[in-house]
C-alpha positions as CSV (number, residue, x, y, z in Angstrom):
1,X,5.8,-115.3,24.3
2,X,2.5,-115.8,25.7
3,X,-0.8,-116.3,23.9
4,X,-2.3,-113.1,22.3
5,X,-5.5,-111.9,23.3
6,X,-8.4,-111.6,21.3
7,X,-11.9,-110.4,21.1
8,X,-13.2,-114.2,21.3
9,X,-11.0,-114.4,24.7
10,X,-13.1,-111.5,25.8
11,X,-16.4,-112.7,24.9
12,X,-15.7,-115.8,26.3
13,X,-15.1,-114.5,29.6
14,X,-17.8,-112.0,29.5
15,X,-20.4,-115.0,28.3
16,X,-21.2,-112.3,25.2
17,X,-20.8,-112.0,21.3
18,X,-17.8,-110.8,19.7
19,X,-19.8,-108.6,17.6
20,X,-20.5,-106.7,20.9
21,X,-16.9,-106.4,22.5
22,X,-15.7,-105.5,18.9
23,X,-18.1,-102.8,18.7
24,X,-17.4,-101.8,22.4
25,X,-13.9,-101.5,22.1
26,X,-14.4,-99.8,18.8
27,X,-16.5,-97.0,20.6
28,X,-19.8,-97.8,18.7
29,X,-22.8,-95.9,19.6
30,X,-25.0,-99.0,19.6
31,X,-23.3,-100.1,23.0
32,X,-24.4,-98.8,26.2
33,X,-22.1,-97.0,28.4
34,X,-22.0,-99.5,30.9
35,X,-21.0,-102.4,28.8
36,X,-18.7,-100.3,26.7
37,X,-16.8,-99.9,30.2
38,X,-17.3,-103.4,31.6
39,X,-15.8,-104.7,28.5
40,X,-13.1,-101.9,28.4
41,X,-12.0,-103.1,31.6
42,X,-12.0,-106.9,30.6
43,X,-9.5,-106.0,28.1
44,X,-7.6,-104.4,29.8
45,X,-7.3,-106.8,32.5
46,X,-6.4,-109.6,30.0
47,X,-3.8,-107.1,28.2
48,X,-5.4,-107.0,25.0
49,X,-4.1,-105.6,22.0
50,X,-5.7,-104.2,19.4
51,X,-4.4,-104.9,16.1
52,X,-4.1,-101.8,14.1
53,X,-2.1,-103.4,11.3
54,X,-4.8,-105.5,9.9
55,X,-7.2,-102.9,10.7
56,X,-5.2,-100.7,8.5
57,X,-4.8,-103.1,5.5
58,X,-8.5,-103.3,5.4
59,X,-8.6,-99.5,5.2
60,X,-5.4,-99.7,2.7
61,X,-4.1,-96.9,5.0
62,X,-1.4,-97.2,7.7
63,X,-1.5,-93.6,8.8
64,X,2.4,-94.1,8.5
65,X,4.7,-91.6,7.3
66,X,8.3,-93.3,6.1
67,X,11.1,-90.4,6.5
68,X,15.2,-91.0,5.6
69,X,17.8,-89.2,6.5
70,X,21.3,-89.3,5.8
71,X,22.1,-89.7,9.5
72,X,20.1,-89.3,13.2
73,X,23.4,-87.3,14.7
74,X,23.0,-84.2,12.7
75,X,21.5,-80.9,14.4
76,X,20.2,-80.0,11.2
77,X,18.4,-83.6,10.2
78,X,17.3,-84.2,14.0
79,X,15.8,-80.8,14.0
80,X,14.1,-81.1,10.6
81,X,12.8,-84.0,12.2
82,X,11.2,-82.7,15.5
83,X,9.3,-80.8,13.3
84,X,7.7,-83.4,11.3
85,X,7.3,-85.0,14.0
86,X,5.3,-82.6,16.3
87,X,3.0,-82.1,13.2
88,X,2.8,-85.8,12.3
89,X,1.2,-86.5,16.1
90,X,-1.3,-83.3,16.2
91,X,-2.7,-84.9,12.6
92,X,-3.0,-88.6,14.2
93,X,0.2,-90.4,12.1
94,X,3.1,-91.7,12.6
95,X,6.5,-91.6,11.8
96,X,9.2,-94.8,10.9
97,X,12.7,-93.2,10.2
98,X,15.5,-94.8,9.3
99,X,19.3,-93.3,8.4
100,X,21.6,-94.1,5.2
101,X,23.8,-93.5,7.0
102,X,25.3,-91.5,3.9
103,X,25.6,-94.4,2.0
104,X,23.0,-95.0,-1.1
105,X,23.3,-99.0,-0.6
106,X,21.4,-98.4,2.8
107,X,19.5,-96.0,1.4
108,X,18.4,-98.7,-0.8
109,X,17.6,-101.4,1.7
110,X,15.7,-98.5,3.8
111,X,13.0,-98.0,0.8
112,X,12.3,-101.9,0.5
113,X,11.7,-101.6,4.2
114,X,9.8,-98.4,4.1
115,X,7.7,-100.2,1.0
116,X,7.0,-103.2,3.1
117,X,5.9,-101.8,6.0
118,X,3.4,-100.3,3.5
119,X,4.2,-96.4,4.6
120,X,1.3,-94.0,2.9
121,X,3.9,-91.5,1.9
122,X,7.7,-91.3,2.0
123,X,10.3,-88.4,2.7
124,X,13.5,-88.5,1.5
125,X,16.8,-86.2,1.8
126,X,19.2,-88.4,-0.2
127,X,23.1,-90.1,1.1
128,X,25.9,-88.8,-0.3
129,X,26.5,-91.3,-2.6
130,X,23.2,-91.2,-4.3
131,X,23.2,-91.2,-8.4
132,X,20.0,-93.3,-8.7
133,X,16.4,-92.9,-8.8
134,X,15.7,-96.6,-9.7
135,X,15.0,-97.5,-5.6
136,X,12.2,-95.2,-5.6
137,X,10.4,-96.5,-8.5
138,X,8.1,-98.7,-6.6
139,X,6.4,-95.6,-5.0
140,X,5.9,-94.1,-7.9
141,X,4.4,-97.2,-10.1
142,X,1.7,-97.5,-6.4
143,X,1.5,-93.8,-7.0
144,X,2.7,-93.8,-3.1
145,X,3.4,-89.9,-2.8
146,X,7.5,-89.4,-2.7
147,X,8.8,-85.9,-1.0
148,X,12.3,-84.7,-1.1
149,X,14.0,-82.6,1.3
150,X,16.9,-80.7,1.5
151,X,19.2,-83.2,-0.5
152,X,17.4,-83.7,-3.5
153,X,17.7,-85.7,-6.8
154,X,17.5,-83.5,-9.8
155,X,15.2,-84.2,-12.3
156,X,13.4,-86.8,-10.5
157,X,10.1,-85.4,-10.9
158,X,8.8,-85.3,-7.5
159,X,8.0,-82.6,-5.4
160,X,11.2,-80.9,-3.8
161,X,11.7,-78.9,-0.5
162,X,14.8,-76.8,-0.4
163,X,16.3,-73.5,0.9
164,X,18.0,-71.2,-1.8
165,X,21.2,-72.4,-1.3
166,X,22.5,-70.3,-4.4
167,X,21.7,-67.0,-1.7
168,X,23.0,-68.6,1.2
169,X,26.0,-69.4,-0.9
170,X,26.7,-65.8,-2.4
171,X,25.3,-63.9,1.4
172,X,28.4,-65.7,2.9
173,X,31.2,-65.0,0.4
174,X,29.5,-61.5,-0.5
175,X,30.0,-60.6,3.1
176,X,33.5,-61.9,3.5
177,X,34.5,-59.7,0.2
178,X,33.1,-57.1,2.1
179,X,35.3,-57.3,4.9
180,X,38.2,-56.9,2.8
181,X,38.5,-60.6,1.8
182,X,40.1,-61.5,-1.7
183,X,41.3,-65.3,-1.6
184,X,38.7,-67.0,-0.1
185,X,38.9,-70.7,0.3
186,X,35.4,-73.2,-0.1
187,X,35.5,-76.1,1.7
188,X,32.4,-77.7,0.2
189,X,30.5,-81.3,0.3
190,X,29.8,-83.7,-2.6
191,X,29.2,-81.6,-5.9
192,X,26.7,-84.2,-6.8
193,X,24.6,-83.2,-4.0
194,X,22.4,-80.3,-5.0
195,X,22.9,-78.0,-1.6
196,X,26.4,-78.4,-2.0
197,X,26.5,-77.2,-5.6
198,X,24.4,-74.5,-5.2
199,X,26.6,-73.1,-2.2
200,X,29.3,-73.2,-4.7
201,X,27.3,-71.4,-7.1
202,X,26.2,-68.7,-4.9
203,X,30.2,-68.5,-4.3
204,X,31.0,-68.5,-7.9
205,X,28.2,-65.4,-8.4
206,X,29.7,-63.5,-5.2
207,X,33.2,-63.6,-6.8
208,X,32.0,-62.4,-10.1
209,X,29.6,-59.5,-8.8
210,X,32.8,-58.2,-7.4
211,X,35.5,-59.2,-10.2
212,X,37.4,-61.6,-8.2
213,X,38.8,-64.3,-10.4
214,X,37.6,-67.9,-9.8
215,X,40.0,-70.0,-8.9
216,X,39.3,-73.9,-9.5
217,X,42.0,-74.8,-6.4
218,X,40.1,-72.9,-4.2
219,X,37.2,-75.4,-3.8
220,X,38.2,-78.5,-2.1
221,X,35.5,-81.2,-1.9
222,X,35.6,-82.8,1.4
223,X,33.1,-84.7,3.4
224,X,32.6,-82.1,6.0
225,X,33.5,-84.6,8.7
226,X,35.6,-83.1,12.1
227,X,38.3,-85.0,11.0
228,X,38.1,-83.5,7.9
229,X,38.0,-80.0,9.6
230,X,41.6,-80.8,11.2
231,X,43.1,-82.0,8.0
232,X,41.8,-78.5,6.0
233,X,43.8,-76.5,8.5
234,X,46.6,-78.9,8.2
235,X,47.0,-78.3,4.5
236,X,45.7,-74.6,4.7
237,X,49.2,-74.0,7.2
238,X,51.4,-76.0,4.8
239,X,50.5,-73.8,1.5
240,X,53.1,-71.1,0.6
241,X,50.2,-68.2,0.8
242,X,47.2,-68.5,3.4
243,X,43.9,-67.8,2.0
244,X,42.5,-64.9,3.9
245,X,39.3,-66.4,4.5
246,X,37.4,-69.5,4.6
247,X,33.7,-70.6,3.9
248,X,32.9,-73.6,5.3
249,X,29.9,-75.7,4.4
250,X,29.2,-77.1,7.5
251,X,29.8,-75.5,11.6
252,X,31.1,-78.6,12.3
253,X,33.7,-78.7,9.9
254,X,34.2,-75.1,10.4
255,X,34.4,-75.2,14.1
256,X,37.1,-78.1,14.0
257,X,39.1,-76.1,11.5
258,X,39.1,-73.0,13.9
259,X,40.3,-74.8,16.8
260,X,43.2,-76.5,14.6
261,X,44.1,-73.2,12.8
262,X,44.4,-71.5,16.4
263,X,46.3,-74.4,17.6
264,X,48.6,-73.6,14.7
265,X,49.2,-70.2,15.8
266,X,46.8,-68.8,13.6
267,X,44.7,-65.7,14.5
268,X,40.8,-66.0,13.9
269,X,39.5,-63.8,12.5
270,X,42.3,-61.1,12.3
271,X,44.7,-63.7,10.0
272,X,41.7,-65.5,8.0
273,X,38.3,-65.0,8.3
274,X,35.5,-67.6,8.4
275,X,32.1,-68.3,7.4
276,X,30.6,-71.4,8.1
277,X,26.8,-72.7,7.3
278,X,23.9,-74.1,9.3
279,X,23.7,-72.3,12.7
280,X,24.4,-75.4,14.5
281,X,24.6,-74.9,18.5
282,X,28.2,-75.6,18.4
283,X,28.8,-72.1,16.2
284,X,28.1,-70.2,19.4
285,X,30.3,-72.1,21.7
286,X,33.6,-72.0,19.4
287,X,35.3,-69.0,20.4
288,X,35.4,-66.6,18.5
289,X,32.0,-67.3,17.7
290,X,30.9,-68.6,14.4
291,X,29.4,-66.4,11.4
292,X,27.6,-68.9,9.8
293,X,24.3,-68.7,7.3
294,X,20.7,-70.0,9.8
295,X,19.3,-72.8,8.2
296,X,15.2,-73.0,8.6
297,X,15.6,-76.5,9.7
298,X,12.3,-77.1,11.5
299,X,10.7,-74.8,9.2
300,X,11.6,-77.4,6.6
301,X,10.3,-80.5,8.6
302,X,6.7,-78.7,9.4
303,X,6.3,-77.9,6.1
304,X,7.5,-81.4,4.9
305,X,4.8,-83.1,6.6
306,X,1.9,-80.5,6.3
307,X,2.6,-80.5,2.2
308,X,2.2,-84.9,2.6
309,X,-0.3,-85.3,5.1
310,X,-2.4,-82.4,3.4
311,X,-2.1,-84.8,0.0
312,X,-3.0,-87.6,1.4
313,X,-6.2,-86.0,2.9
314,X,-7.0,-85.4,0.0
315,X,-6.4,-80.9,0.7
316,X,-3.5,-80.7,-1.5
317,X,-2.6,-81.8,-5.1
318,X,1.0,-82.3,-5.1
319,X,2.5,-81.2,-8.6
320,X,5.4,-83.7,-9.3
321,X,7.7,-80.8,-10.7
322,X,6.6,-78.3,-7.4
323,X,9.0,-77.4,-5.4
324,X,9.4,-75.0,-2.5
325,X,12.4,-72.5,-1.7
326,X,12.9,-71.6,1.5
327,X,14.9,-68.5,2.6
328,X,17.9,-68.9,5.2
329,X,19.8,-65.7,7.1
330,X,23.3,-64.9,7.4
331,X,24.2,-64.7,11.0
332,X,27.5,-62.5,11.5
333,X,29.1,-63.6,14.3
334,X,33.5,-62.5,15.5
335,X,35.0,-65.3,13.0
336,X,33.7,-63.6,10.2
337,X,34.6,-59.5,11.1
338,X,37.7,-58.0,10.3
C-alpha cells in the first residue's frame, strides 16, 4: 500500500502551517475562501483521507449504529433494515450489520466486534438459539444503549420493539375457524423465541374463544426452512386424518408446503386451508395466493433507529423496561377461503 497522506504532506507542498490546512479542510471560518479551495484541491490531488476514526475517539462518538440480524436473506430482516437505514443516513450515521446467521455462537463473536468497533448504540433481533444475555453485558456496564427488535430476550431489561404477535396469532386461526375450520395444524418456529410463542398463544386463545380443544400434536416446531415446508406436507399426507387447515409461521415455509401438498394431489384451499405469516412477496406469486398476516417490517426498522438515534441526541430517555407494540393486518388471500 502506498504512503498515507497527511495534513503535514499538504502543508509541505503548499509551503504553509498545518494549523491552516487543518482548519481549511475542517471548513473553519477563519480561512478565506480562496485558500479553503486551493487547499481543498491539494488534497484532493494528493488523495487525502481524512481520518474520521481518530477524530471520533476524541469526540468519544463514532456516529455508528451496530444492528444484528439473524440473517441478510430474509424479506422481513432486509426490509426492517432499509428502514433503518434510510433514517440512519437523513440523521448523518451509519450503519455496521452483521448476521448470526441463527446461531448464538456468531451472535456472540458479532457483539465483541460490534463493541470493538466502538458502535454508539446497538440493535439486536436475537438467533434462534439464543438463551443468554451474558454477550451483551459489556454494553450495559458502558451504559452503550442496547435495542431489541422483533426477536427479543425476555426479561432482559432493555427496551423492546415488537408487533402483537399474540393478535396476529389468534387473527389467523380466528379466521380459519371461521371458514369452517376445526383441526387446524401450527407449524411454528423455536418456542424459545418470543414471536414464535406468542403466535402460538394467539392460536391457543383463538381455539378457546370458540371451544375447540387444544391439541398438543397439533403444534409441530420446525425451523420454518423450505425444506422444512416439503417435509410438513410429507408427514401431513402420511397421517390417517388430514388437518383441514394449516397456519404457517412463515410464507416461506407456507408457500413450499402448498406447492408439495398440490404436488401430492391435494386441493388448496378446498381440501385444507392455509394461513401463513409475514406478507413476504413470494405469498402473492404462489398460486392460489397466500392469506398471510402483513408484518410492519419497515415500520419496525424506522422506528428502531428514530427511538436510538433520538437517545443518543440526547431527545429521548429510553426506559430499560419500554417497549413498543406494533400492530400487524391479516391479509386474506384464496389459500385461506373456503
Amino acid at each position: 500500500m502506498g504512503k498515507e497522506i497527511t495534513i503535514y504532506d499538504i502543508a509541505g507542498q503548499l509551503q504553509i502551517s498545518p494549523a491552516t490546512v487543518s482548519r481549511a479542510l475542517n471548513d473553519h471560518p477563519a480561512i478565506n475562501v480562496k485558500t479553503k479551495a486551493l487547499i481543498n484541491a491539494k488534497a484532493e490531488e494528493l488523495g487525502y483521507r481524512s481520518n474520521k476514526f481518530a477524530s471520533n475517539l476524541r469526540k468519544q462518538k463514532t456516529n455508528t449504529i451496530g444492528v444484528i440480524v439473524p440473517r441478510l436473506n430474509s424479506y422481513i430482516m432486509s426490509t426492517v433494515l432499509a428502514g433503518m437505514e434510510k433514517i440512519a443516513n437523513e440523521e448523518g450515521f451509519n450503519l455496521i450489520i452483521s448476521q448470526s446467521l441463527e446461531s448464538q455462537k456468531k451472535e456472540i463473536a458479532n457483539t465483541k466486534t460490534m463493541f470493538s468497533s466502538r458502535v454508539d448504540g446497538l440493535l439486536v433481533s436475537v438467533a434462534f438459539d439464543t438463551d443468554s444475555f451474558e454477550h451483551f453485558q459489556p454494553f450495559i456496564k458502558r451504559k452503550i444503549p442496547l435495542i431489541f427488535f422483533d426477536r427479543i430476550l425476555e426479561n432482559s431489561n432493555c427496551p423492546a420493539i415488537v408487533i402483537d404477535n399474540i393478535k396476529a396469532g389468534y387473527d389467523a386461526t380466528s379466521h380459519l375457524i371461521k371458514q369452517g375450520r376445526h383441526t387446524i395444524l401450527h407449524i411454528t418456529g423455536n418456542l424459545k423465541r418470543n414471536v414464535y410463542a406468542d403466535r402460538l398463544k394467539g392460536y391457543q386463545q383463538a381455539l378457546t374463544e370458540y371451544n375447540i380443544p387444544y391439541n398438543q400434536d397439533f403444534v409441530w416446531e420446525t425451523d420454518l426452512s423450505l425444506e422444512t415446508g416439503k417435509e410438513v406436507a410429507q408427514r401431513i399426507v402420511s397421517l390417517k386424518t388430514l388437518p383441514d387447515a394449516l397456519f404457517i409461521a412463515s410464507d416461506l415455509c407456507a408457500v413450499s408446503c402448498i406447492t408439495t401438498l398440490k404436488e401430492l394431489n391435494i386441493n388448496i384451499p378446498k381440501d385444507i386451508s392455509v394461513v401463513g405469516f409475514n406478507n413476504d412477496p413470494v405469498s402473492q406469486v404462489i398460486a392460489p395466493k397466500l392469506t398471510t398476516i402483513h408484518y410492519p417490517a419497515k415500520e419496525m426498522g424506522e422506528i428502531a433507529i428514530k427511538s436510538m438515534i433520538n437517545h443518543l441526541k440526547g431527545n429521548l430517555d429510553l426506559d430499560a423496561a419500554s417497549a413498543i407494540t406494533l400492530h400487524s393486518e391479516l391479509m386474506i388471500r384464496e389459500s385461506g377461503i373456503s
